[in-house]
N, C-alpha and C positions, 0 to 999 in steps of 0.2 A: 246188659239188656239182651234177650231173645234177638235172635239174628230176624225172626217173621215178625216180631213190635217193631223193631228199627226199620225195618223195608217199610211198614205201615207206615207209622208216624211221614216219612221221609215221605210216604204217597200221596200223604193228606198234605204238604207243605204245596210239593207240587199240582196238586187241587185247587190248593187255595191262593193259587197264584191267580185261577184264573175267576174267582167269585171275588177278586179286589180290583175287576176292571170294571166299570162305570158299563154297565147296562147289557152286561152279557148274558145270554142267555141262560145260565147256569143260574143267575140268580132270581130266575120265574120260580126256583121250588121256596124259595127264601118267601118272594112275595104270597105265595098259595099258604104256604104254611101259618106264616102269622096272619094271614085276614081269617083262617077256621081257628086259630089260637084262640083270638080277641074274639068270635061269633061266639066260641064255648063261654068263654070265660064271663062275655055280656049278655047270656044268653036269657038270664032272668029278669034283668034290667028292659030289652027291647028285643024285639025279634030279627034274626038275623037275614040278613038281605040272601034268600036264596038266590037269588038270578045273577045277582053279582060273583057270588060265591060259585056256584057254576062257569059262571065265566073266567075264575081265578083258575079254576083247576081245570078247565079246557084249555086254556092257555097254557098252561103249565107241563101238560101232557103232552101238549104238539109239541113244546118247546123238548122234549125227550122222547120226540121217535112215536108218540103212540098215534098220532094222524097221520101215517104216511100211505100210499096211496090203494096198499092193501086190507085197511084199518075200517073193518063195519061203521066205527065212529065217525070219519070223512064223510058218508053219507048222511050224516045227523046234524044239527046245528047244537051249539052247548050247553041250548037247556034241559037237553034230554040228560044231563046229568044229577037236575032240579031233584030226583027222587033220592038218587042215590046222597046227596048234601043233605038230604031231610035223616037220613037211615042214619048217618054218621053223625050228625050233630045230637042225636038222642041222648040222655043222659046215661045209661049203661057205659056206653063207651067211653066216658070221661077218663077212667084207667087206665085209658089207651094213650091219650093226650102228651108226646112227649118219652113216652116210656123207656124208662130206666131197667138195667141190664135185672139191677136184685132181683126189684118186681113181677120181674118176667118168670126170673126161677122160684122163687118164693111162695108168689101166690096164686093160687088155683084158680081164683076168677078171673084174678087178668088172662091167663090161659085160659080158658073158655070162652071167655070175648074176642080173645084174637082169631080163635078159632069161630065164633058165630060171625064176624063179623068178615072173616074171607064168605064163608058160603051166602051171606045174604049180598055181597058184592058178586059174587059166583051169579045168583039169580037173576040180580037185576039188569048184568051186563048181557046173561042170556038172553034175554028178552029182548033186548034193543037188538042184539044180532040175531036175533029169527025174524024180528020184524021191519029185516034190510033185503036178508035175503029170500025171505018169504017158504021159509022152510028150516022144519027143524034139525039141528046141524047136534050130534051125538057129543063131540071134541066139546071138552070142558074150556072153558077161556081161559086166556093164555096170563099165567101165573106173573107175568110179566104188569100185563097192565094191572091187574090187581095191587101188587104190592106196589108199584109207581101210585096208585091212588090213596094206599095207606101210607105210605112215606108221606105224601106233599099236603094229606091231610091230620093226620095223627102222629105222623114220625117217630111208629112205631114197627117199622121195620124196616130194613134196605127194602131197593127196586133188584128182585131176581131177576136180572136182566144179561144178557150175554157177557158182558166184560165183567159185570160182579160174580155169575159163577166162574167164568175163568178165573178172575183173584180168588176164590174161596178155594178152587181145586188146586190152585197153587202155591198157595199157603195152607192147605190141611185145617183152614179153623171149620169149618162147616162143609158140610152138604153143599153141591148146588141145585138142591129141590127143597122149593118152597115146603115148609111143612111145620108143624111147634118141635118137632125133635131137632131138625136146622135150627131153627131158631133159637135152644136153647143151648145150643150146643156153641153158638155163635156168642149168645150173652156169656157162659160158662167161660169163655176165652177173654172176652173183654175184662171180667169179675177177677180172674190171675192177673192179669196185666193195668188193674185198674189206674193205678197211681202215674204209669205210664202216661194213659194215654188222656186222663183226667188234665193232664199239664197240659198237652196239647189243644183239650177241648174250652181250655179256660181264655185260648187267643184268639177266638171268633164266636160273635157274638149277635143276634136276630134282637137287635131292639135291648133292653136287657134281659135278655134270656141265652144260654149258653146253646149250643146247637145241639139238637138230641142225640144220645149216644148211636142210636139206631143211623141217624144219618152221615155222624161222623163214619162209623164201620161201610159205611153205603160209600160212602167216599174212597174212604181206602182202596178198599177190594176192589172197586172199577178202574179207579187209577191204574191199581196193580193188574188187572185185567186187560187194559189196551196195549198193555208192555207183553203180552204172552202170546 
């Protein structure tokens, strides 16, 4: 086996040490994730509780850094994220739901949803931050909480977040800038090593549903990120 799969693998064990302890905060992406799972999947049947749902993925954001006390968000309370739960639960993006390493490289529309679906999160979150600090602010938002949003709601990407590009720049699998050329450059690497890390992915489990490939690699790399 690859000397960079075995540090992986070995990263995610020690990961998952800490999402088998009874109420850790680690495991707010688990609870965010499956209530937008079950909203999509119920989605025709009844309508889904936005305010609830807002409040999963507030919670779930604080619970990873993104309220801290330089965070536009802190000044909001977490229904201001009511629109952006509306954007995401649309049906276009159901492709996104979970997303698998093939499908990323494969097909053209998943790649173009992931891509509409950073800039219209780019928009919305622009807005809540001019209308904190009462002035248009040029800096694009921080690629950081975007992808933390698309993780804990579509777990279709890692959180580009400091310890994950440390693990990516330390292990050579990817970029650490957000972007679909990272991205696929990051599934292209899983896609080699699939059988690997497929074993691993098969020992933890969100309800019966296996964890998304996107967030097992999200795991990895940050692991291997606080060690660098």
């Amino acid at each position: 086996m690859d000397n960079t799969v075995t540090e992986m693998i070995n990263a995610f064990e020690e990961f998952a040490y800490s999402i088998k302890q009874k109420n850790h905060r680690y495991l707010s992406w688990e609870h965010c994730y499956q209530q937008f799972r079950s909203a999509r999947l119920e989605r025709d049947k009844k309508e889904p509780d936005l305010d609830y749902l807002s409040l999963q993925l507030a919670f779930y954001l604080a619970s990873w850094g993104m309220y801290r006390g330089s965070s536009f968000l802190l000044q909001r309370d977490y229904k201001v994220h009511i629109p952006i739960v509306k954007e995401i639960l649309k049906s276009e993006y159901d492709c996104l739901q979970g997303l698998e390493c093939d499908n990323l490289l494969a097909d053209k529309i998943v790649q173009e949803r992931l891509v509409e679906i950073d800039t219209k999160l780019e928009q919305f979150y622009k807005a809540i931050r001019q209308s904190v600090v009462n002035k248009d602010i040029k800096n694009s938002i921080s690629k950081i909480l975007i992808t933390k949003v698309l993780l804990g709601t579509l777990g279709c990407t890692p959180a580009y977040d400091r310890f994950f590009i440390l693990g990516a720049r330390k292990t050579k699998v990817t970029s650490g800038l957000f972007s679909l050329h990272s991205m696929k450059r990051l599934a292209a690497f899983y896609e080699e090593n699939k059988s690997q890390f497929e074993a691993v992915r098969e020992k933890y489990r969100i309800g019966d549903q296996r964890y998304p490939q996107m967030k097992l690699l999200d795991m990895v790399l940050w692991q291997i990120g606080t060690k660098s």
